[in-house]
C-alpha positions, 0 to 999 in steps of 0.5 A: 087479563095479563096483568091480573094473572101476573099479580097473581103469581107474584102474590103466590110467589110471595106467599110460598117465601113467606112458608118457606122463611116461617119452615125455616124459623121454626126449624131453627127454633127445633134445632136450637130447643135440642142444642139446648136439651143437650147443653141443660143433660150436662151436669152442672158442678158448680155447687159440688166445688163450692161445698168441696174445695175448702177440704183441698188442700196444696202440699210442697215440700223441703229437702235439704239436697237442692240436687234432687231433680227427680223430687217433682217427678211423678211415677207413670208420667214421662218427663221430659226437660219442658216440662221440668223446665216448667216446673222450675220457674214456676218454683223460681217466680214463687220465691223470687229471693233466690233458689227455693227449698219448698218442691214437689208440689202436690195435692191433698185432702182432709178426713177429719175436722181436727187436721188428718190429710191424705196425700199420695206417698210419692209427694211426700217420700223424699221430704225433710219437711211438709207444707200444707196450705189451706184454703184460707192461706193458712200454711202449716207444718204437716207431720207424715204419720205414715206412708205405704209406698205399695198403694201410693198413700200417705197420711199427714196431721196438721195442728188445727180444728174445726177444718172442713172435711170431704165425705167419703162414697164408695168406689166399689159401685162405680161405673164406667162412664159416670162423671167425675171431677178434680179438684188440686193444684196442678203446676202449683195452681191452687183449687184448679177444677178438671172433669171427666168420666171414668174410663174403666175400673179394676185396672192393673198397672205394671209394678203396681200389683194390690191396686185396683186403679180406677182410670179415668180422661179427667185431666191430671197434671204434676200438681194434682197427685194426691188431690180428691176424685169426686163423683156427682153426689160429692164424695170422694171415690179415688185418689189422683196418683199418676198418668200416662204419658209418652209426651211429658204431658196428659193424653186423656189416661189418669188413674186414681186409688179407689178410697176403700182402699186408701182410707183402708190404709190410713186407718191401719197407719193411724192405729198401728203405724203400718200396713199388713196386706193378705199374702197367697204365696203363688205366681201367677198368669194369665189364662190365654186361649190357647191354655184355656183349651189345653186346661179343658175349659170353654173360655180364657178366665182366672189366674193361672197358678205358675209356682207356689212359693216355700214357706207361703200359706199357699204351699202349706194347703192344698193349691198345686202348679197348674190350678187355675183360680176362677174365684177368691172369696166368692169374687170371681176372678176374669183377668189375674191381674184382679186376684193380687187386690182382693187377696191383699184386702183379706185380714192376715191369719184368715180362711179363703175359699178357692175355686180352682179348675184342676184338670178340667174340673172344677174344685173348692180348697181353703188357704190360710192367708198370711201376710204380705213380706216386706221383700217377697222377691224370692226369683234366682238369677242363676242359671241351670247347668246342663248335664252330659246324657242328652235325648232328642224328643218329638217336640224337636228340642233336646233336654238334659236332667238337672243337677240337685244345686240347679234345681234348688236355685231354681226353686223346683221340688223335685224333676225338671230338665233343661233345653239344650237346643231347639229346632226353629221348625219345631212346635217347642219353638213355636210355643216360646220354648227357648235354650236353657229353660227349664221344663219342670212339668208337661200337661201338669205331669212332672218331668225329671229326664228325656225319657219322661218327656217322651212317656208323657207325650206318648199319653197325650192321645189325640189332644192337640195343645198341651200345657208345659211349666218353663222356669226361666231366671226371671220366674215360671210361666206356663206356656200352650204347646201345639203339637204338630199331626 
């Protein structure tokens, strides 16, 4: 009897470790089946490479100073003695005869099937010659038709035909997380293949005011400027032209030139030789939230009108300091740092419609655009001088008028007055306000003495952040001032 009832359990135990291993095979099974799934979701580019790479091309080039270190640096990356270094022997091991002539390797790609490249225009700005190689090994002398150092473009011609040309997408319908893929020669290796996804769209870079940069983590290092940015169909969305780094190396930050715009330019290059961008003539900024409330609106958008330049198609309409610019066109404007772009796509000598916010309401007024200067920078580095008769007000700082010459330096029409001194404690001190700015206007009203400062702010009522326009030698801002109860 024991010994038929322990055989059984060993036959029960037996049978649960065989459920147990079949539970787990077939758990493995499921846990595999979905690394799978997962691993067959990722696109494949492997065809997109083999149908796009003949039309990359590698771009050095000659300059006859050999002292020209900075000719490899890229603009928005931080070198550093490495990285240089890097690039120096990789230049000395490809000619191992002795110093080099051939630099700033670069990338490009081809438009058309009878040899127009472009490239960016920091690849090739310094060259006394341009190198091209194809593909097939084929190294060609480039002529640089044009360059536009504004956007960072730059159109080449190569002396053959029958070349094979990538096709041009559409940027505009881009969207952020979509994949896109690199195709250059970063550091000199030819037809390297990076990936990624887009980071986001419309993006403003200092110093880099008509380009709406696509960002993307694709990895782009020295090499890759001027090579193609691809979406999953195969087209060319964008121009690789410059990182982010604070380490000499890529940190996932890239950007690229939206080929609109690009192929935009190299059309005006081609036909005309130069590039003419749509020009507003305003200063603008950004609408905090703090001068959102003090402009009377809901929430912080647009770009805020901080001057209007002499002799600009904004001054010669209807566009005053102080309006807020919610749409361009019929494009609505979040952030100022969108208005530039769109105003330089506009042809020159064309209307623009204008939605701007004047006074808490909202108004439509055209302006003929002009066109873009060769130097716009029209901001004085004078300072105001002050004159004698000083009032002290309740925004706790003291003003004094000016004299016409200052005013004029200072591009201002008519009024303004100068800050003499502020209070530390005080809400003109709070708000930014500093000695020796120039207050020209207080809740869009014009102030020419103390004594205006003072009427306007006993009109205020019970409003408690108020707008002030400060003039300052690197150009107007406005400021939210909180008064105090």
């Amino acid at each position: 009897m024991m010994s038929t009832l322990k055989q059984y359990w060993q036959l029960q135990r037996s049978l649960i470790m065989r459920r147990l291993s079949l539970y787990c095979l077939i758990a493995g099974l499921s846990l595999s089946s979905a690394a799978m799934a997962r691993v067959s979701s990722l696109p494949d580019f492997t065809t997109l490479v083999k149908q796009n790479h003949k039309a990359v091309v590698n771009i050095s080039i000659i300059q006859s100073s050999p002292e020209d270190d900075a000719r490899t640096r890229i603009p928005g990356l931080d070198n550093n003695d490495q990285l240089d270094d890097l690039l120096r022997r990789f230049r000395e091991e490809q000619s191992p005869g002795g110093p080099p002539e051939s630099n700033a390797l670069g990338s490009g790609f081809i438009i058309t099937a009878d040899g127009y490249i472009l490239t960016n225009n920091h690849v090739v700005e310094s060259a006394d010659q341009v190198l091209v190689r194809l593909h097939d090994r084929r190294q060609l002398i480039a002529e640089v038709v044009g360059t536009d150092p504004r956007s960072d473009v730059a159109l080449l011609k190569i002396d053959a035909r029958e070349l094979p040309v990538v096709r041009v997408g559409n940027s505009d319908i881009l969207e952020v997380g979509e994949w896109v893929l690199a195709i250059g020669s970063p550091f000199g290796f030819d037809f390297s293949v990076t990936a990624g996804i887009v980071s986001a769209t419309g993006r403003a870079l200092p110093s880099e005011s008509y380009v709406p940069f696509i960002q993307t983590d694709v990895a782009i290092n020295p090499g890759n400027s001027g090579g193609p940015l691809f979406n999953l169909d195969g087209e060319v969305i964008g121009i690789n032209s410059q990182i982010y780094s604070r380490t000499g190396s890529f940190m996932g930050l890239s950007f690229a030139i939206p080929i609109e715009m690009a192929m935009d330019v190299a059309e005006q290059i081609r036909v005309t030789g130069q590039v003419r961008r749509g020009w507003l003539g305003v200063i603008i900024q950004e609408v905090t939230m703090e001068l959102a409330e003090s402009f009377g609106m809901g929430r912080a958008h647009g770009a805020l009108v901080a001057s209007i330049l002499p002799d600009s198609p904004a001054a010669n309409s209807s566009l005053a300091v102080g309006d807020i610019i919610t749409h361009f066109d019929g494009d609505q404007i979040e952030r100022s740092s969108s208005l530039p772009p769109l105003v330089g796509r506009v042809p020159v000598n064309t209307d623009a419609t204008l939605k701007v916010v004047r006074q808490g309401k909202s108004i439509e007024l055209t302006v003929n655009i002009g066109e873009l200067p060769s130097d716009d920078d029209l901001r004085q580095s004078m300072r105001p001088a002050s004159s004698p008769d000083t009032i002290q007000s309740a925004l706790k700082l003291t003003v004094t008028s000016l004299d016409d010459d200052t005013r004029e330096a200072l591009g201002i029409d008519k009024g303004g007055v100068l800050v003499s001194s502020v209070a530390p404690d005080g809400p003109a001190y709070k708000a930014g306000i500093r000695v020796d700015d120039v207050i020209s206007t207080i809740d869009n009203r014009p102030v020419d003495s103390a004594r205006d400062v003072n009427q306007v702010l006993s009109e205020i009522g019970d409003r408690k952040s108020i707008a002030v326009l400060v003039h300052r030698a690197d150009g107007p801002v406005f400021l939210a001032l909180k008064l105090q109860d």
